[in-house]
N, C-alpha and C positions, 0 to 999 in steps of 0.2 A: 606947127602942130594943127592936124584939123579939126576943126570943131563940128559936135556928130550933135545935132540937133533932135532929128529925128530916126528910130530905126521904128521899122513894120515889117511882122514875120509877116507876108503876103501871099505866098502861095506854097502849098503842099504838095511836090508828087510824088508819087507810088508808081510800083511797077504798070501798073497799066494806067497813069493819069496820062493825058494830053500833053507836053509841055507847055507854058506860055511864049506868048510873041510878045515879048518886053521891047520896049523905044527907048528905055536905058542902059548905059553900056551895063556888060554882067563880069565879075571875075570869080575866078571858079576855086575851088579848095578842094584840093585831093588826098590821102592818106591815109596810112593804114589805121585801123579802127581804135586804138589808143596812143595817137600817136601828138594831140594834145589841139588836136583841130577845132573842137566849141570854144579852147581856150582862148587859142588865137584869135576867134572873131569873137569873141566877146573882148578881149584886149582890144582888137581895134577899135571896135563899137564903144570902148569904156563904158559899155556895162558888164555888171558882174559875174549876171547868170539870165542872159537874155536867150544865147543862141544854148540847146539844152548840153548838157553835161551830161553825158550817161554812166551810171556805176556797171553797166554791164554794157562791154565792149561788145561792137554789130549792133547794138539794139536802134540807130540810124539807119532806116531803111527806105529813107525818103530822100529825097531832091528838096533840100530847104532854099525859098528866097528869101533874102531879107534887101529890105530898100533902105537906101539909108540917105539920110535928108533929100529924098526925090531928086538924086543925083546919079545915083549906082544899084548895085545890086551885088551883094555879097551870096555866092550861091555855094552853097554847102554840100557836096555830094557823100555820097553812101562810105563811110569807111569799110576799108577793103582786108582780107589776109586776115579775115579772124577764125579760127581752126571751129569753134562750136560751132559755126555756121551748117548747114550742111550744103552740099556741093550743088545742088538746085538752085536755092535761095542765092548763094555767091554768084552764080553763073549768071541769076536775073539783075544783081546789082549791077556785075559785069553790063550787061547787055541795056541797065540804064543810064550808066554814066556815059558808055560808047552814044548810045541816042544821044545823050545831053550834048557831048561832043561834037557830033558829026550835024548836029541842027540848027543848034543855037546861033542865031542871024549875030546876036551883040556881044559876045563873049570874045573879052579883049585881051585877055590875062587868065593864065592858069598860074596859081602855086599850087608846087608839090611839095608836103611836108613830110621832112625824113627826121628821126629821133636822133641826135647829134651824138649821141651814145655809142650806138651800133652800126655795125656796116649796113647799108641798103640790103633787104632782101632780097629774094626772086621777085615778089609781088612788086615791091618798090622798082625795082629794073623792069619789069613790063607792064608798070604804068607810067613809067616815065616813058618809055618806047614809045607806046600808045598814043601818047598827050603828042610827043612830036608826032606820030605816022598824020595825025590829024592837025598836021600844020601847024602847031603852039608849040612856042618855046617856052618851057612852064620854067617860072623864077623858083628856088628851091629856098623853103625855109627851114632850116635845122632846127627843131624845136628842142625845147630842155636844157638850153644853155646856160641855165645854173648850174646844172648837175655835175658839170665836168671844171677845172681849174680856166681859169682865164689864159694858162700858158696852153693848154691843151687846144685851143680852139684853131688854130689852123691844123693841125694835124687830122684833128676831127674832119674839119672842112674837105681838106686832099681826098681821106677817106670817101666821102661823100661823093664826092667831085668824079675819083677814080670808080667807083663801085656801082655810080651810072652812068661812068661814060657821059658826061654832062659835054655837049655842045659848046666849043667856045665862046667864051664873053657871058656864060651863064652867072646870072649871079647867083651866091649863096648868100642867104643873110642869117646868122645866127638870132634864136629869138628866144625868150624867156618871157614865160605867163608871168611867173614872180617877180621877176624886174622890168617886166616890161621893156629890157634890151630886143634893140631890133623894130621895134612900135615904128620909132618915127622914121627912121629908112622905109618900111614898108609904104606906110603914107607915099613920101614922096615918092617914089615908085607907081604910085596908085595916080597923083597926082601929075604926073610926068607922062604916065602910059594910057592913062585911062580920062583922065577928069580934062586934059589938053585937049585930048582929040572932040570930044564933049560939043 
């Protein structure tokens, strides 16, 4: 289990911020916009309510870094596919997560989180596309894996699997905020992919 000594929200971008030239690896988090992504990094973080929570899905309209014990970088992108948006604002999200992508010198890992509930959307299939066109094979985390039975969960998975057309040897990891299933797989993943090359 690894022990998070330190996190620091560190930098903030907006559609027209600079990005920064980080010297620590970064790994990225993708998702549609209620799709339980503050949750998960704050799971990982084991803090509560570090990275923000929003009661109004879209309202992440930034590129968050978080550092975490001056080892990583947890970078939080815009969730995506929220209908109140309006079609401007989406397109600019668009057009900063693509920058994030196609720049970012230390980004070693992308997860994509898909709600383990439902089939991938349209959005969810062309950002996963996306993530690959730009050379990342993104690890897929099925979020909400309470919600569903325990026998349910590979079928879920398949689902998932089939409905992006997932690359072989992609892994899926089922994860739950409330149980914290999936936490310590992700680490080592994190630690294996990211903290080795280090």
């Amino acid at each position: 289990m690894h022990i998070i000594k330190q996190v620091n929200l560190e930098t903030v971008c907006g559609i027209t911020s600079k990005l920064p030239h980080n010297h620590l690896p970064e790994v990225a988090f993708a998702g549609k916009s209620n799709v339980g992504k503050s949750s998960l990094i704050n799971g990982l973080m084991n803090r509560k309510a570090y990275a923000r929570t929003s009661a109004q899905p879209g309202k992440t309209q930034t590129i968050n870094y978080y550092k975490i014990n001056e080892e990583l970088y947890f970078v939080d992108l815009p969730g995506y596919g929220y209908a109140k948006v309006s079609k401007s604002v989406s397109e600019k999200w668009g057009k900063l997560i693509e920058d994030y992508l196609h720049q970012s010198e230390q980004l070693k890992l992308v997860f994509l989180l898909i709600d383990i509930r439902h089939e991938p959307s349209d959005n969810d299939r062309l950002m996963y596309d996306w993530i690959v066109n730009h050379g990342f094979n993104p690890t897929i985390i099925a979020t909400k894996a309470d919600k569903i039975k325990r026998s349910q969960l590979k079928k879920h998975i398949k689902m998932i699997e089939e409905g992006l057309e997932v690359l072989e040897g992609t892994p899926v990891i089922p994860y739950s905020a409330v149980t914290k299933q999936g936490r310590d797989e992700i680490w080592e993943l994190l630690e294996e992919y990211v903290l080795k090359l280090f």
